[in-house]
Backbone as CSV, one residue per row, in Angstrom:
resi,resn,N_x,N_y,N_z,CA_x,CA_y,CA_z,C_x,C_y,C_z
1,UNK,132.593,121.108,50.865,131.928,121.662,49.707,130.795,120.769,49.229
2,UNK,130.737,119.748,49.888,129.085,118.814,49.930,127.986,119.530,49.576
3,UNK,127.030,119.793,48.496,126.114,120.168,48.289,124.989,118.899,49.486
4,UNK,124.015,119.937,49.976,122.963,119.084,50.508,122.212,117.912,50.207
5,UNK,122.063,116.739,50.962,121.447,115.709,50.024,119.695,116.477,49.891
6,UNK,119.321,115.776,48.698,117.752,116.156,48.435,116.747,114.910,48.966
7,UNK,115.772,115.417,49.080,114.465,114.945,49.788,114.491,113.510,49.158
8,UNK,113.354,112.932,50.144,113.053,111.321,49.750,111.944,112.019,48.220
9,UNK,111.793,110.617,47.586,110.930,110.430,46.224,109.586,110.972,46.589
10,UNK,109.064,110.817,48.115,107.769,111.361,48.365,107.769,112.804,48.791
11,UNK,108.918,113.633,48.790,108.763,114.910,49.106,107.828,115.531,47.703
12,UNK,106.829,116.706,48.008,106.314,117.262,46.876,106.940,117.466,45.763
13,UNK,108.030,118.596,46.400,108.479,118.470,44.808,109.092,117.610,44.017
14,UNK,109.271,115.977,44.312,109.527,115.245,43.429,108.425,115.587,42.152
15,UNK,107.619,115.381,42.238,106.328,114.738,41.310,106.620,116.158,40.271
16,UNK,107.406,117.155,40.519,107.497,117.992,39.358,108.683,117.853,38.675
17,UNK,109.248,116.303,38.767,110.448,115.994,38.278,110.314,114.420,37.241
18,UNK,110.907,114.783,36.279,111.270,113.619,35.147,112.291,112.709,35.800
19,UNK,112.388,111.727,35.135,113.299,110.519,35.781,114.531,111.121,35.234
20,UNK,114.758,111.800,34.209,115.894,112.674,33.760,116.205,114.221,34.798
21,UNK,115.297,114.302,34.939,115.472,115.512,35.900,116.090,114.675,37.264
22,UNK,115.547,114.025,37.798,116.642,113.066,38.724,117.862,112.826,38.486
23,UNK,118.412,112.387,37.392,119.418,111.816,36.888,120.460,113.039,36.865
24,UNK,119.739,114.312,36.275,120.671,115.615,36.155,121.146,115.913,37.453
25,UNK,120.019,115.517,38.423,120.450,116.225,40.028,121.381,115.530,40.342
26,UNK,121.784,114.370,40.224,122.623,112.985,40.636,124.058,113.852,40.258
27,UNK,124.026,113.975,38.854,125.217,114.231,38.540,125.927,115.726,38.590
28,UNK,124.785,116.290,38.531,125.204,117.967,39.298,125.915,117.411,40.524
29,UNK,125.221,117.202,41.461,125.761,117.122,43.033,127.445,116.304,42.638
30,UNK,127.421,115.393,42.066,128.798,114.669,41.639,129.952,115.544,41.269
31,UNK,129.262,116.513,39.970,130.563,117.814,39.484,130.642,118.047,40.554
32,UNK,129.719,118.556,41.451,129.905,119.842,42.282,131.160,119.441,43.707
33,UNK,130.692,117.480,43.939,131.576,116.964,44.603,133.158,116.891,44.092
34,UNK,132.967,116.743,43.172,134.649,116.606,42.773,135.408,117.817,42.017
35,UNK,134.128,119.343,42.038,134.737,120.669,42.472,136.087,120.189,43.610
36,UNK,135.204,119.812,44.750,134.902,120.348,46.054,136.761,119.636,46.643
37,UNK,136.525,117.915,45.676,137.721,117.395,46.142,139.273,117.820,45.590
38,UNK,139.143,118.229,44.150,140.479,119.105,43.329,140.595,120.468,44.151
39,UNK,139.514,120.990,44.557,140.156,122.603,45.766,141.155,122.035,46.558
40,UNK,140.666,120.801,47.489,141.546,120.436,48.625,142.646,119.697,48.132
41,UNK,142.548,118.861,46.889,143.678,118.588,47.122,144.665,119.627,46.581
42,UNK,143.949,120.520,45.546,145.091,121.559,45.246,145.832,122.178,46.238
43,UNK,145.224,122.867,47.191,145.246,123.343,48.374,146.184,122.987,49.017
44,UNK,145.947,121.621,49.432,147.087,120.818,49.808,148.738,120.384,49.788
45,UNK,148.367,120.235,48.348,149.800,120.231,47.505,150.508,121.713,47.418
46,UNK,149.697,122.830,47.643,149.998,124.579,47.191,149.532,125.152,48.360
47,UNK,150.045,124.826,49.533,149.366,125.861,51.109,150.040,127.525,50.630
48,UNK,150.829,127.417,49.591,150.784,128.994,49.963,149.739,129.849,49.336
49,UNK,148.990,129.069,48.380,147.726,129.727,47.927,147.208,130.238,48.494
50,UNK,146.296,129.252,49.589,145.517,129.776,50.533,145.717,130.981,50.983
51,UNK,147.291,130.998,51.451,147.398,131.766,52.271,147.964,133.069,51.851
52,UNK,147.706,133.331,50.295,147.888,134.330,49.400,146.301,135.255,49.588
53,UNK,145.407,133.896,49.490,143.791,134.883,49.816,143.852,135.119,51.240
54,UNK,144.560,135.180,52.605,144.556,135.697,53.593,143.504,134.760,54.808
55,UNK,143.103,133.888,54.380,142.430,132.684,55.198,143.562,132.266,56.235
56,UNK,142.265,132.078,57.263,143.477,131.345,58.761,143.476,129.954,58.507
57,UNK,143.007,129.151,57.372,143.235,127.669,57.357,142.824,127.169,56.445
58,UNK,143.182,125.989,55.526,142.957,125.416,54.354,141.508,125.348,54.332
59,UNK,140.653,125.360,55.679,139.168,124.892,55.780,138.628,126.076,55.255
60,UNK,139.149,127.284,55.811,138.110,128.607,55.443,138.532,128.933,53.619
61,UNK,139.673,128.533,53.200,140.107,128.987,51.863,138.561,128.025,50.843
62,UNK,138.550,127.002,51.550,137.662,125.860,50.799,135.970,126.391,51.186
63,UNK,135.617,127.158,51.785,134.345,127.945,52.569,133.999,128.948,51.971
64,UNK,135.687,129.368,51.381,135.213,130.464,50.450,134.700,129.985,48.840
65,UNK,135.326,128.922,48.701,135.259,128.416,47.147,134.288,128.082,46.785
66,UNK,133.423,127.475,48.125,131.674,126.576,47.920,130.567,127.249,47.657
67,UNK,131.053,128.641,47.595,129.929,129.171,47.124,130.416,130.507,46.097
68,UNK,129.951,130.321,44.791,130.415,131.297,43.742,130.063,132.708,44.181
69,UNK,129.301,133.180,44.695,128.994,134.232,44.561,130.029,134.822,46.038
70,UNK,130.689,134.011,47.020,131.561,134.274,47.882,133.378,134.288,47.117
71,UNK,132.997,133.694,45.906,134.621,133.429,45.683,134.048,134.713,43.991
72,UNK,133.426,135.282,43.687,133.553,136.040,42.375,133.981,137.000,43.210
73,UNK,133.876,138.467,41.819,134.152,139.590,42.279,135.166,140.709,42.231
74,UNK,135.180,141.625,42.082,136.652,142.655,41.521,137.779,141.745,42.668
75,UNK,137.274,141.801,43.706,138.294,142.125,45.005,139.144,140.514,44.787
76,UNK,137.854,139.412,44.684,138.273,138.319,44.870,139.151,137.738,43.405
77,UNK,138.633,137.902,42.953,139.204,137.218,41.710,139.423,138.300,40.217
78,UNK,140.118,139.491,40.477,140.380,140.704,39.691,139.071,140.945,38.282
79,UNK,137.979,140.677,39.051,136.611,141.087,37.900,136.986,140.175,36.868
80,UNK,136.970,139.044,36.809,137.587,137.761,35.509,136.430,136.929,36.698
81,UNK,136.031,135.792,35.345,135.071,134.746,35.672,134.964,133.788,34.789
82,UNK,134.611,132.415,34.733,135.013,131.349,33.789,136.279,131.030,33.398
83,UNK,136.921,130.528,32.364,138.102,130.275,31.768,139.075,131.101,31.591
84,UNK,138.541,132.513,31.602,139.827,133.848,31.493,140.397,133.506,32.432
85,UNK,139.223,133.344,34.146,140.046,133.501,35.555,141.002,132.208,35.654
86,UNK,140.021,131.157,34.789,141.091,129.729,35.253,142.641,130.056,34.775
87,UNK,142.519,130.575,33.392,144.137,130.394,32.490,144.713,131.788,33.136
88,UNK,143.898,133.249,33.847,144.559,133.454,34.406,145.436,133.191,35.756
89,UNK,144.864,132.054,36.305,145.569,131.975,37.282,147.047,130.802,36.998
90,UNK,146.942,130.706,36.001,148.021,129.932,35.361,149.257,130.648,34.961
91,UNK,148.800,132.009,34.973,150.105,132.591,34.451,151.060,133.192,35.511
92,UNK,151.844,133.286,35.341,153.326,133.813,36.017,153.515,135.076,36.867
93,UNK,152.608,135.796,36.210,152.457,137.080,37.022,150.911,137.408,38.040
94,UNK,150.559,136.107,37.756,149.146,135.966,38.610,149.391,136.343,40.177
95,UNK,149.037,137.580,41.121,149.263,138.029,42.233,148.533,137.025,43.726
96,UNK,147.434,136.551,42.817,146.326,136.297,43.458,146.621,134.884,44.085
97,UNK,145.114,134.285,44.858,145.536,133.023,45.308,145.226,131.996,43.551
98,UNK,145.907,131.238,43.067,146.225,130.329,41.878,145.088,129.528,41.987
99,UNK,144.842,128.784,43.065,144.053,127.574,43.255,142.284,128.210,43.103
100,UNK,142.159,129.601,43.801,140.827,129.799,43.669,140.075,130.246,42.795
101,UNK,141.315,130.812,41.889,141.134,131.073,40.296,141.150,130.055,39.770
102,UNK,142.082,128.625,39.558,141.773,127.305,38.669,140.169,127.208,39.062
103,UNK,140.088,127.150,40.239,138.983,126.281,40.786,137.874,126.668,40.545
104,UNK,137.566,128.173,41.060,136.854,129.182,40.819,136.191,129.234,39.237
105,UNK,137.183,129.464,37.928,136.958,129.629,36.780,136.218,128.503,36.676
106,UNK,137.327,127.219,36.685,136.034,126.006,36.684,135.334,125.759,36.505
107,UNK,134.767,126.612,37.919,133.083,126.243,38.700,132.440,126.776,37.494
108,UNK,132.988,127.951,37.672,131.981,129.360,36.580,131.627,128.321,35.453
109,UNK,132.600,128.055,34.640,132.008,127.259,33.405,130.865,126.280,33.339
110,UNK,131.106,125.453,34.642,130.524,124.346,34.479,129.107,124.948,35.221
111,UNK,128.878,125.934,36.096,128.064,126.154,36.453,127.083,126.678,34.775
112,UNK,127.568,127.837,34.015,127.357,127.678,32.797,126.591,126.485,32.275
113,UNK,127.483,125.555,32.085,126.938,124.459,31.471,125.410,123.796,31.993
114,UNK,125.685,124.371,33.314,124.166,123.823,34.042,123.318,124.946,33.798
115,UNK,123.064,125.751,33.200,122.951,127.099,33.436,122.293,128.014,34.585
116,UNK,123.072,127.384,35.922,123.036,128.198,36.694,121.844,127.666,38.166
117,UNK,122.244,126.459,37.370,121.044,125.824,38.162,121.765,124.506,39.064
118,UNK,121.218,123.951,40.281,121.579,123.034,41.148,120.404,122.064,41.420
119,UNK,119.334,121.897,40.898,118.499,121.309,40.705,117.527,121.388,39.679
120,UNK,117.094,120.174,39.334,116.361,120.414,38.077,114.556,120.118,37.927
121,UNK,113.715,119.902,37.104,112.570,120.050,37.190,111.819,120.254,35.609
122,UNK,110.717,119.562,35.822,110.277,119.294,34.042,110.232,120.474,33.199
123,UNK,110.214,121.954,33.617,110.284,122.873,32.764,111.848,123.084,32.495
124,UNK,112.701,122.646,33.233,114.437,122.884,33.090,114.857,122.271,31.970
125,UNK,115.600,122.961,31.054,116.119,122.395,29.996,117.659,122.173,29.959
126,UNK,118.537,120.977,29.710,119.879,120.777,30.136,119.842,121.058,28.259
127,UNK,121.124,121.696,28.204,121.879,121.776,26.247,123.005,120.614,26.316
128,UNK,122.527,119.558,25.501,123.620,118.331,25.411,124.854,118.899,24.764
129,UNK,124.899,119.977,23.784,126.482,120.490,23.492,127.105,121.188,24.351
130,UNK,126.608,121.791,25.384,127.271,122.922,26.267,127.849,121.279,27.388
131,UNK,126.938,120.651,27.561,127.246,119.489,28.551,128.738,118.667,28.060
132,UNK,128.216,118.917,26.552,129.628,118.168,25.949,130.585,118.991,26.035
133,UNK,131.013,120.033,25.498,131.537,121.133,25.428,132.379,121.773,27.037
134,UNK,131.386,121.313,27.585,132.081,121.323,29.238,133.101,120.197,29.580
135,UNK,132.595,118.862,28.572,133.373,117.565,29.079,134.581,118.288,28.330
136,UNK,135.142,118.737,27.330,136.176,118.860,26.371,136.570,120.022,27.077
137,UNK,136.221,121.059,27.493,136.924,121.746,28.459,137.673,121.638,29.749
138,UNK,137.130,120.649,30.474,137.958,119.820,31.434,138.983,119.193,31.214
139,UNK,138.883,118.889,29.909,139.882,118.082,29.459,141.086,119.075,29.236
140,UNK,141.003,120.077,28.648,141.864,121.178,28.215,142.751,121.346,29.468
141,UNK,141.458,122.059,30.115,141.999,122.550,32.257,142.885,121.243,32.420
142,UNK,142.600,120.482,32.592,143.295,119.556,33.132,145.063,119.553,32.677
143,UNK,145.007,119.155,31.097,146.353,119.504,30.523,146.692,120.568,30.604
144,UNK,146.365,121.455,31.020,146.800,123.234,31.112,147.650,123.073,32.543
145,UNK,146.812,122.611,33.134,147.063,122.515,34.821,148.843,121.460,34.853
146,UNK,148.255,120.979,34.435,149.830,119.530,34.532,150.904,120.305,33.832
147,UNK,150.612,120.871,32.532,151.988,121.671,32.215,152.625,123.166,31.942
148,UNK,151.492,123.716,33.033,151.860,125.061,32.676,153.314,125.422,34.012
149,UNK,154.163,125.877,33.610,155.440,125.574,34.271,155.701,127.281,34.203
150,UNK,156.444,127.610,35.329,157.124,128.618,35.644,158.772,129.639,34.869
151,UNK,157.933,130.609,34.390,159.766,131.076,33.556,160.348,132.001,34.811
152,UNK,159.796,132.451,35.565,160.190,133.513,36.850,160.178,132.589,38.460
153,UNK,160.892,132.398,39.367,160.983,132.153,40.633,159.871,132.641,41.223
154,UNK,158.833,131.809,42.839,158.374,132.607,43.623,158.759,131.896,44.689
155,UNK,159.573,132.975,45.481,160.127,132.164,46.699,161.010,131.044,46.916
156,UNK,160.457,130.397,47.359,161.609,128.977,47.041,161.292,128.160,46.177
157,UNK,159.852,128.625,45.113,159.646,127.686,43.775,160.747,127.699,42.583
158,UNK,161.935,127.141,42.048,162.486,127.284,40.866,161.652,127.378,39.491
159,UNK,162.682,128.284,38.477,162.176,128.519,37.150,161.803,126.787,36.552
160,UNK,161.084,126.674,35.642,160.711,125.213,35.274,159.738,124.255,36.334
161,UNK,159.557,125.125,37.275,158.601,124.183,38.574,156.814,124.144,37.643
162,UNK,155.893,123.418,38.044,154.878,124.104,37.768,154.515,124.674,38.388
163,UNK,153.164,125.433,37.802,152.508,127.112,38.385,151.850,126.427,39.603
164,UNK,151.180,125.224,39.269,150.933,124.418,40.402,151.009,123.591,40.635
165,UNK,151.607,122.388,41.865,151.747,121.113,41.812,150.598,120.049,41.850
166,UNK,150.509,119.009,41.100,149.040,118.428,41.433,149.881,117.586,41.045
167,UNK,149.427,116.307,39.885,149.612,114.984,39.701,151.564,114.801,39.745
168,UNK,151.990,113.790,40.519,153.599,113.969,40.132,154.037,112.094,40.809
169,UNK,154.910,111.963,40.125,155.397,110.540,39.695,156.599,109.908,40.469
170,UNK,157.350,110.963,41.066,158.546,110.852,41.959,158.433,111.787,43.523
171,UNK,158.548,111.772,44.321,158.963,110.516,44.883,158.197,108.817,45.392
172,UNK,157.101,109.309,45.177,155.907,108.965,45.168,154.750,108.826,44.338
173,UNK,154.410,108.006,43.207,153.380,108.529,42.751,152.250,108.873,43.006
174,UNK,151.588,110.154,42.411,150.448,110.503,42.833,149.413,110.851,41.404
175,UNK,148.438,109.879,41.693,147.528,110.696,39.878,145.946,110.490,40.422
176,UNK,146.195,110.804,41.707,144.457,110.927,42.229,144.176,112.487,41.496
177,UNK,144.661,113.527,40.599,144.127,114.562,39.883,143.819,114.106,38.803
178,UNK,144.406,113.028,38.217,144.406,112.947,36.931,142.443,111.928,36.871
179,UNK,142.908,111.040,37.768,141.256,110.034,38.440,140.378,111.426,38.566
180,UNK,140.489,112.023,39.546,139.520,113.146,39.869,138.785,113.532,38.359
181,UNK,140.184,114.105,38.159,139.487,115.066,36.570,138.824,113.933,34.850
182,UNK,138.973,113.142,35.498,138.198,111.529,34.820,137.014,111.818,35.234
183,UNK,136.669,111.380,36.320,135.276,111.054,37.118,134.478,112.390,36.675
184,UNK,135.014,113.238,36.739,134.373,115.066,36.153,134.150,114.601,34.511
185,UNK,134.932,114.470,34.029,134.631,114.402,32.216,133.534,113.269,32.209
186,UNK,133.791,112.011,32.669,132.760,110.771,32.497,131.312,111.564,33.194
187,UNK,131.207,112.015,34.231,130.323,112.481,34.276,129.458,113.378,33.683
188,UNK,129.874,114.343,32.934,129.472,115.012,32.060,129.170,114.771,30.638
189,UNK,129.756,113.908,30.217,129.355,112.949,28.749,128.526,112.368,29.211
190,UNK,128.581,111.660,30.296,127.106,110.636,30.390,125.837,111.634,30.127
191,UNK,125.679,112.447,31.132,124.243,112.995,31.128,124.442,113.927,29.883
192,UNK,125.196,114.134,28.948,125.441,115.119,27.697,124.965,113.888,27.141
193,UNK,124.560,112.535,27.010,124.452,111.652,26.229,122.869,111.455,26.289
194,UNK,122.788,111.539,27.398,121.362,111.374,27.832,120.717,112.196,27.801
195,UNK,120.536,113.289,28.236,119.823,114.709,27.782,119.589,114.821,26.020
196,UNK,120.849,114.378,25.455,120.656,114.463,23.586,119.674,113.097,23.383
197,UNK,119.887,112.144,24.211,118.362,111.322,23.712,117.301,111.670,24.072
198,UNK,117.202,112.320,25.522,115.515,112.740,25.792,115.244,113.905,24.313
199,UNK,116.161,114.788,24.020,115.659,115.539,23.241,115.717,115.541,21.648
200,UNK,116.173,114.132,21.202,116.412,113.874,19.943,116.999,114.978,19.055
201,UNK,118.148,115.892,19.956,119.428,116.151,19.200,120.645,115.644,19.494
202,UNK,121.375,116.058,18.145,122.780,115.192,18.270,124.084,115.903,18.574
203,UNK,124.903,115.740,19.120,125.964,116.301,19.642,127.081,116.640,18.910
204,UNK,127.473,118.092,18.276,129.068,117.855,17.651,130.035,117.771,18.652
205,UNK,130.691,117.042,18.095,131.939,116.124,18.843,133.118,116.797,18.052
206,UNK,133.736,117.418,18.966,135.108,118.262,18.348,136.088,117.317,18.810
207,UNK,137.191,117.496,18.103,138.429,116.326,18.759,139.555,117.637,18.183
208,UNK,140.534,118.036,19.388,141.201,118.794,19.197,142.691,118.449,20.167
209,UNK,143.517,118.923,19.603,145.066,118.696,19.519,145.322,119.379,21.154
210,UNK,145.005,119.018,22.617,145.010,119.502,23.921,145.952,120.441,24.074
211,UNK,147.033,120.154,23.526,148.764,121.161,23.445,148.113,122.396,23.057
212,UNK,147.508,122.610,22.120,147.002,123.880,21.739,145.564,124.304,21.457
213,UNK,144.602,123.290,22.558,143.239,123.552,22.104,142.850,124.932,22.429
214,UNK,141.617,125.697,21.947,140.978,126.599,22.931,140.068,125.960,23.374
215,UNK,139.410,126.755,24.961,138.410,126.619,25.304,136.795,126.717,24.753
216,UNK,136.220,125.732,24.665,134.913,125.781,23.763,134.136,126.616,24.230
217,UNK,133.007,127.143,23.661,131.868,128.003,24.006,130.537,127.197,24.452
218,UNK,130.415,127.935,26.066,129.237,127.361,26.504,128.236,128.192,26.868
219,UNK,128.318,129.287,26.898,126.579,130.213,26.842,126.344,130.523,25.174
């Protein structure tokens, strides 16, 4: 799910770019990388996902995810996009594959937050609250993800399992999700910090109770 590296400093279209417009591309490509690494490891930890969307291998489930307009859609993801699709795939009666809806919704948001863009350029304008607003939403996903737990059986999952397995402490610890979904929030405050100085506005900073936050508004 590697977005392409971009041209040397002497390709043309540098020179239609701010040293901030650099900086945005840096850290786009970064979200977009550590999209790319929470699919697989979800994936990983949850092979029956995949194989709920009908893919012959964890590689093609992740082929489908890298590109939004391959993973939206009635068929793919029941006509839901952004945060509906993420928290729907959290719930219990979710039919679908789980992981491409967390992942999927995700993207949607944060793509949002970029608005829609993968590179930037001196007429591009980044919104330092939607940037913030994205960091505090990750944060949410994240705690949503760790404890949303099962009241119904699927298969050989027991009632009380979570909806999906990611960060876990026995037998083995594992909190490369919990690092992942760090490196995503730090990244997004930074350039939400920096974008509000190029444009000398200031950021509201919500601080909310994660157990029961909602998701913030970013268009």
């Amino acid at each position: 799910m590697a977005m392409p590296l971009f041209g040397c400093v002497s390709s043309p279209k540098q020179f239609a770019k701010t040293d901030v417009d650099r900086v945005a591309d840096l850290h786009r490509r970064e979200v977009h990388a550590s999209m790319g690494r929470l699919a697989e490891k979800l994936y990983r930890r949850n092979p029956r996902e995949w194989k709920k969307g009908g893919h012959a291998s964890l590689d093609a489930a992740l082929f489908q995810l890298s590109d939004p307009a391959r993973h939206a859609g009635p068929t793919a993801a029941g006509g839901l996009r952004g945060t509906v699709l993420l928290l729907a795939g959290l719930r219990d009666d979710y039919p679908r594959d789980r992981v491409a809806a967390f992942v999927g919704g995700l993207s949607d948001m944060l793509n949002d937050a970029f608005n829609g863009k993968t590179e930037f350029f001196i007429l591009d304008d980044l919104d330092a609250q939607k940037l913030h607003n994205a960091a505090r939403n990750v944060e949410i996903a994240a705690w949503k993800l760790a404890n949303a737990r099962r009241s119904l059986p699927e298969g050989d999952i027991p009632v009380g399992a979570p909806i999906l397995f990611s960060n876990e402490m026995a037998p083995v610890q594992n909190l490369s999700f919990e690092r992942e979904f760090g490196r995503l929030v730090g990244n997004l405050d930074l350039l939400s910090r920096i974008v509000a100085d190029k444009t000398n506005r200031s950021v509201v900073k919500i601080v909310q109770n994660l157990a029961t936050a909602a998701f913030l508004p970013i268009k």
